[in-house]
Backbone as CSV, one residue per row, in Angstrom:
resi,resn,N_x,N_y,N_z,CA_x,CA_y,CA_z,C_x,C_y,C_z
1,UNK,-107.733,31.912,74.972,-106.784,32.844,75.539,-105.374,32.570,75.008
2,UNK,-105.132,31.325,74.867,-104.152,31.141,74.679,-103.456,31.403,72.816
3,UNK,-104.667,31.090,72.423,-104.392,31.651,70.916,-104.190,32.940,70.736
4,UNK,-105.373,33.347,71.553,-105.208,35.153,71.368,-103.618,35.639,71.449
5,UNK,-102.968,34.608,72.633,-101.426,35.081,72.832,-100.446,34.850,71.777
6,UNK,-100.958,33.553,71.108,-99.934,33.072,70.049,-100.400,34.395,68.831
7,UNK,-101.154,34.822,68.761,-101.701,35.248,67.482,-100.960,36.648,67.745
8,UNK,-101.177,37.622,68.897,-100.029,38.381,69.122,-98.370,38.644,69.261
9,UNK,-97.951,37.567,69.700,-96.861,36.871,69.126,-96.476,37.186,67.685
10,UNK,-97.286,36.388,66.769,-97.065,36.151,65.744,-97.462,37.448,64.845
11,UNK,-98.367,38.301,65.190,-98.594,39.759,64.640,-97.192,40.726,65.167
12,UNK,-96.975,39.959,66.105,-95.601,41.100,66.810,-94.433,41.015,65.487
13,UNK,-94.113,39.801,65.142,-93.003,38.906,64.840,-93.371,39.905,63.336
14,UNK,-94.336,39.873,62.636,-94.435,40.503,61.306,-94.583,41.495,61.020
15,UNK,-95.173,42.427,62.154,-94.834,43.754,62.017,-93.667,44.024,62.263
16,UNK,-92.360,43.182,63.125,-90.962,43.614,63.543,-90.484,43.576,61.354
17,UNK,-90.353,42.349,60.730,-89.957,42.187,60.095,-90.467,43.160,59.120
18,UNK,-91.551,43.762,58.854,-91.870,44.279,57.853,-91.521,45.919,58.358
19,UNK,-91.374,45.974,59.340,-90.907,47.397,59.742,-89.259,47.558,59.363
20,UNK,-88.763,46.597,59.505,-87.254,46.228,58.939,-87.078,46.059,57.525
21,UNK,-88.188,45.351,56.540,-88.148,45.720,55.418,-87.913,47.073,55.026
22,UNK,-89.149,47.895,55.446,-89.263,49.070,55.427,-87.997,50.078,55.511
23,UNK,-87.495,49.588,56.909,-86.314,51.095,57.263,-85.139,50.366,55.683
24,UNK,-84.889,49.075,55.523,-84.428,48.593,54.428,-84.745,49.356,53.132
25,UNK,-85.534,49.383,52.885,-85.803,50.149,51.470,-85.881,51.527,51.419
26,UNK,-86.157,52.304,52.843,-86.169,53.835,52.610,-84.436,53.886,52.287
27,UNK,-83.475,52.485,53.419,-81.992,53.299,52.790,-81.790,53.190,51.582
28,UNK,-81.965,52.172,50.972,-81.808,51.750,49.336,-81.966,53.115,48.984
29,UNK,-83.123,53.232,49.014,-84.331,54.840,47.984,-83.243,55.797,48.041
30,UNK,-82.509,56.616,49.641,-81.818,56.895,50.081,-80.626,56.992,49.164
31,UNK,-79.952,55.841,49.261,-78.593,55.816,48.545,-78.720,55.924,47.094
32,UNK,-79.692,55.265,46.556,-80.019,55.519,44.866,-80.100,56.881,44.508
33,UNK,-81.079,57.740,45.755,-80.790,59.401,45.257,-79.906,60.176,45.429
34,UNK,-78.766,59.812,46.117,-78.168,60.010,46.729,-76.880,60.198,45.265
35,UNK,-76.847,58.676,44.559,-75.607,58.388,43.706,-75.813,58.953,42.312
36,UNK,-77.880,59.514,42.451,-78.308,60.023,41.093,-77.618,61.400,41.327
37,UNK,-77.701,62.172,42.231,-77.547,63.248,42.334,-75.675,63.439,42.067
38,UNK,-74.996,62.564,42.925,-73.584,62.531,42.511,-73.318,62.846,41.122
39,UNK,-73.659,61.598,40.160,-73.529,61.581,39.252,-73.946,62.739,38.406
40,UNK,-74.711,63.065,38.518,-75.643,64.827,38.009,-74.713,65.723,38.479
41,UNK,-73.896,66.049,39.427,-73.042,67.056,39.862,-71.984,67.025,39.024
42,UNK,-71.666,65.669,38.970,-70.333,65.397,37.907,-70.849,65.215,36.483
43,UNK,-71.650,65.464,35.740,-72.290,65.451,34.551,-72.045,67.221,34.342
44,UNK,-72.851,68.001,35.644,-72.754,69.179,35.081,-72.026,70.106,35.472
45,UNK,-71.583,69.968,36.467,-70.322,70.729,37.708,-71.918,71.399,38.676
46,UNK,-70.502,71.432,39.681,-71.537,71.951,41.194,-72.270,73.671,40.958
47,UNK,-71.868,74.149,40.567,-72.401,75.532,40.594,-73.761,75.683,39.672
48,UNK,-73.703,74.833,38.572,-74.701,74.753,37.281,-75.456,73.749,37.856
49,UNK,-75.033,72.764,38.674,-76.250,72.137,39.513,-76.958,72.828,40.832
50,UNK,-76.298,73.787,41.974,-76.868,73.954,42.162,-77.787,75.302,41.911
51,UNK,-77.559,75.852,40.889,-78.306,76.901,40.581,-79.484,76.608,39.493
52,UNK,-79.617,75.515,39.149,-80.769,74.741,38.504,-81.507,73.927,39.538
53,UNK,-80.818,73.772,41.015,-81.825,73.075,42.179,-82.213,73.959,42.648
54,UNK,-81.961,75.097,42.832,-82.319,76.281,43.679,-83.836,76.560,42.739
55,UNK,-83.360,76.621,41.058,-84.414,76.779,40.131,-85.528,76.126,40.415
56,UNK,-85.164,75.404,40.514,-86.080,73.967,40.186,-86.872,73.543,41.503
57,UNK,-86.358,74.303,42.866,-87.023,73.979,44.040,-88.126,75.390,43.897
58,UNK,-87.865,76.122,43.558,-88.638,77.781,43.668,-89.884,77.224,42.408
59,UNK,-89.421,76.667,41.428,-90.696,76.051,40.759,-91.679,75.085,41.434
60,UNK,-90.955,74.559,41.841,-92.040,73.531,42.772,-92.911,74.139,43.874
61,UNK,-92.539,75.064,44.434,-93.161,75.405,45.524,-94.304,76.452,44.539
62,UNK,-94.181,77.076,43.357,-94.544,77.447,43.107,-96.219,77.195,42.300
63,UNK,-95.728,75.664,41.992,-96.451,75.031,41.701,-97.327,74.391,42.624
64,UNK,-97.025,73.756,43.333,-97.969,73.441,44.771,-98.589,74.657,45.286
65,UNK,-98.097,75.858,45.534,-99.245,76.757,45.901,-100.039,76.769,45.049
66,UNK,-99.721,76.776,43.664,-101.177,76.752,42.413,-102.324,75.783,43.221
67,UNK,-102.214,74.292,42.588,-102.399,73.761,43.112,-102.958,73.152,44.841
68,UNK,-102.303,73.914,45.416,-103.220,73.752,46.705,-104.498,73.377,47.240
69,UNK,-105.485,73.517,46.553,-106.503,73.553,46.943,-107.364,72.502,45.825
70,UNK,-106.249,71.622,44.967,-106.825,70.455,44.085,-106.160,69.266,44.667
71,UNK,-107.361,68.352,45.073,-107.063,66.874,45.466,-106.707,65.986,44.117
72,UNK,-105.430,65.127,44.524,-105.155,64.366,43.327,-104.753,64.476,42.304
73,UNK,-104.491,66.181,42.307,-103.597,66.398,41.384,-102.106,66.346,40.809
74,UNK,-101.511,65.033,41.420,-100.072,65.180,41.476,-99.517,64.896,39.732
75,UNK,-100.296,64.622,39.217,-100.275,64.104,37.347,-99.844,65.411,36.833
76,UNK,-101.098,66.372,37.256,-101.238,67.726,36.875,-99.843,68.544,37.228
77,UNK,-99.350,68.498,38.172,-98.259,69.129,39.123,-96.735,68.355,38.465
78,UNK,-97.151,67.433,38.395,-95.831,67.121,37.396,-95.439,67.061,36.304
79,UNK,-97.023,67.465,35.691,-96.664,68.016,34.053,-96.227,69.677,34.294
80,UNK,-97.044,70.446,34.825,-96.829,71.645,34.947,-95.163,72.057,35.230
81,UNK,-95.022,71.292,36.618,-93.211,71.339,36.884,-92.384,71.164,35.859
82,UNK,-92.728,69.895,34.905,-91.795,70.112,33.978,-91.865,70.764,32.729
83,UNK,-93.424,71.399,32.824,-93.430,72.523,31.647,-92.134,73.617,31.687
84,UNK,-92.321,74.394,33.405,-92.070,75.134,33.690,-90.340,74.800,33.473
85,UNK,-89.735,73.711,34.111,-88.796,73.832,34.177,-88.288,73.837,32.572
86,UNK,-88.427,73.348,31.690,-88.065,73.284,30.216,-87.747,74.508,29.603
87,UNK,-89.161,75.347,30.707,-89.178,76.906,29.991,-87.714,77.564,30.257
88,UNK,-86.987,76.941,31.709,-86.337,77.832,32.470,-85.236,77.534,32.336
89,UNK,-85.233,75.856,31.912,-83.714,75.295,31.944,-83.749,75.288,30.406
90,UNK,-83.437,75.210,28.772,-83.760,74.608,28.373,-82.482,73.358,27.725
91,UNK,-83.309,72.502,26.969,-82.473,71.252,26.803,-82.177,70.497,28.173
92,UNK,-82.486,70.868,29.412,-83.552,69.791,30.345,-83.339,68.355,30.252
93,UNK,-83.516,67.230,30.396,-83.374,66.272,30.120,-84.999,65.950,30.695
94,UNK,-85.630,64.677,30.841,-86.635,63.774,31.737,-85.701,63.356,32.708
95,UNK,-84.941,62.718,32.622,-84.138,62.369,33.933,-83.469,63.282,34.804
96,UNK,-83.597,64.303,34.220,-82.852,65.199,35.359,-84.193,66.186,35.867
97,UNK,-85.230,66.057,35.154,-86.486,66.601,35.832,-87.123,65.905,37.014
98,UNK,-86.872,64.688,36.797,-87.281,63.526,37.851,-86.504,63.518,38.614
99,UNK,-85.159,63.930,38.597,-84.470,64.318,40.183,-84.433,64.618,40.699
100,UNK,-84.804,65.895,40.414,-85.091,67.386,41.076,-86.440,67.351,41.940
101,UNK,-87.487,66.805,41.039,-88.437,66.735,41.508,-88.577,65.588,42.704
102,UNK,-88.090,64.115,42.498,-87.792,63.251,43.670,-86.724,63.991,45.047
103,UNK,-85.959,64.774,44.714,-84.704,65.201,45.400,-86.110,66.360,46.362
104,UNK,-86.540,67.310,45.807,-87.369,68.010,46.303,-88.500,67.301,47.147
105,UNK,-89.057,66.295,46.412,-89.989,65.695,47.325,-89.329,64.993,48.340
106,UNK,-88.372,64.107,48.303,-87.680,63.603,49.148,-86.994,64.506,50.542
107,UNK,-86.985,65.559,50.006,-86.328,66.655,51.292,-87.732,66.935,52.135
108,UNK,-88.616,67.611,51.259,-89.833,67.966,52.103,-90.258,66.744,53.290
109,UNK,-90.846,65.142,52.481,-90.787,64.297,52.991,-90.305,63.527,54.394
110,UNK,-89.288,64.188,54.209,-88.118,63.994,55.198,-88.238,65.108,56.539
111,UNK,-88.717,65.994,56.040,-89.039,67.019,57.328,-90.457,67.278,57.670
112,UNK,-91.512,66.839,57.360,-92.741,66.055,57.868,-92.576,65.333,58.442
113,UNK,-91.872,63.999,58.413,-91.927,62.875,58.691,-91.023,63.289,60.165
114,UNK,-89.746,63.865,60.192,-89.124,64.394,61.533,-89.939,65.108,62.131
115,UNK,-90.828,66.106,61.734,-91.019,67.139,62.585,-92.426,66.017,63.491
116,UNK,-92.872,65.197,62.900,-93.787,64.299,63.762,-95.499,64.965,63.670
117,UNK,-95.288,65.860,62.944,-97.196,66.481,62.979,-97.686,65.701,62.442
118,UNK,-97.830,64.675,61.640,-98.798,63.816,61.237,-98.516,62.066,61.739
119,UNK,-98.107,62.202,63.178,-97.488,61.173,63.557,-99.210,61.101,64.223
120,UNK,-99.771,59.786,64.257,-100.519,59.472,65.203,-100.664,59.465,66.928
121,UNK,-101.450,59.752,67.021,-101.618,60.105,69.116,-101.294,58.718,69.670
122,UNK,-100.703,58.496,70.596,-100.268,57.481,71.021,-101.294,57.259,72.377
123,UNK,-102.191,56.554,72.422,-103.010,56.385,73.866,-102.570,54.868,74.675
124,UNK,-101.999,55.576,76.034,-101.369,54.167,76.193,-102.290,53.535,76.904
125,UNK,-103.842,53.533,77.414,-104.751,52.719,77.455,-104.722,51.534,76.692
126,UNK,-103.995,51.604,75.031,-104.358,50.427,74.038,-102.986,50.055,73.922
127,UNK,-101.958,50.576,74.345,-100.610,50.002,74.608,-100.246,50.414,72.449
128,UNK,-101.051,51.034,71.560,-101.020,50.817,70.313,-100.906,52.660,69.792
129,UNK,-100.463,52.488,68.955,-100.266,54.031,68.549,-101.909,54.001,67.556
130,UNK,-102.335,55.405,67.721,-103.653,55.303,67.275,-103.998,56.791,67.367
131,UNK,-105.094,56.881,66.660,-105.561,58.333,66.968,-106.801,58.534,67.719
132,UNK,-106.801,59.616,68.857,-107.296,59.284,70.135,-108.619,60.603,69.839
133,UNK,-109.806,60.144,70.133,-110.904,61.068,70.010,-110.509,61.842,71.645
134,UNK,-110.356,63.205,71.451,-110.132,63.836,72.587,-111.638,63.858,73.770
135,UNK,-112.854,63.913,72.883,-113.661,63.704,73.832,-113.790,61.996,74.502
136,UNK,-113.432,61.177,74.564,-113.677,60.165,75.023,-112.098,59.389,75.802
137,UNK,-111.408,60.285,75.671,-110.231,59.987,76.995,-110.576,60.767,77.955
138,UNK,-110.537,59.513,78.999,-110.774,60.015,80.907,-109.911,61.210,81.113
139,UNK,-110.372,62.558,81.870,-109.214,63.679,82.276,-109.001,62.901,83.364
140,UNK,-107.602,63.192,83.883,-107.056,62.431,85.003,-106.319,63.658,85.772
């Protein structure tokens, strides 16, 4: 019994820290896209950037509906994106395709992750966030 306690303890203690890693590196990720994108505004001025993000987001979505209905295709989806965008922008860079495309994924990302629909069911029977078979919780 008493191990069982230390051993929770000590599972507590490393999930705190590695959850702190974590919120740690999403800000990093955060601020790095953050100073890519700066820098890209001041490379090309604001109006020519954002009318190549506006571009460049309407491609993407455009591309994922293709796509939709293929597992694992994100290889495929990011050659295609930057076919497309080359077609649209041209002289394009790779690094500024990878911004757009991180900047885009990073926004979507970001509003999944808020809006909470793929957040796991929380059953407080197990005191643990988890996903809860609806037939086998007691109605109360």
């Amino acid at each position: 019994m008493i191990n069982n306690e230390i051993s929770n303890i000590i599972a507590s203690g490393v999930l705190s820290v590695l959850g702190a890693l974590a919120s740690y590196g999403v800000t990093v990720g955060v601020n790095y896209i953050k100073k890519k994108r700066d820098a890209l505004i001041a490379q090309m001025g604001v109006d020519k950037y954002n009318e190549n993000y506006k571009l460049a987001q309407d491609l993407y979505y455009t591309v994922e509906q293709k796509f939709r209905f293929i597992t694992d295709a994100g290889k495929q989806k990011a050659d295609e994106f930057n076919e497309l965008l080359v077609e649209k922008i041209p002289g394009i860079s790779q690094e500024e395709m990878d911004h757009f495309r991180e900047t885009i994924c990073g926004k979507i990302n970001s509003k999944v992750k808020d809006s909470k629909i793929l957040a796991p069911a929380f059953d407080k029977n197990r005191e643990i966030a988890d996903v809860v078979d609806i037939n086998t919780v007691p109605v109360q």
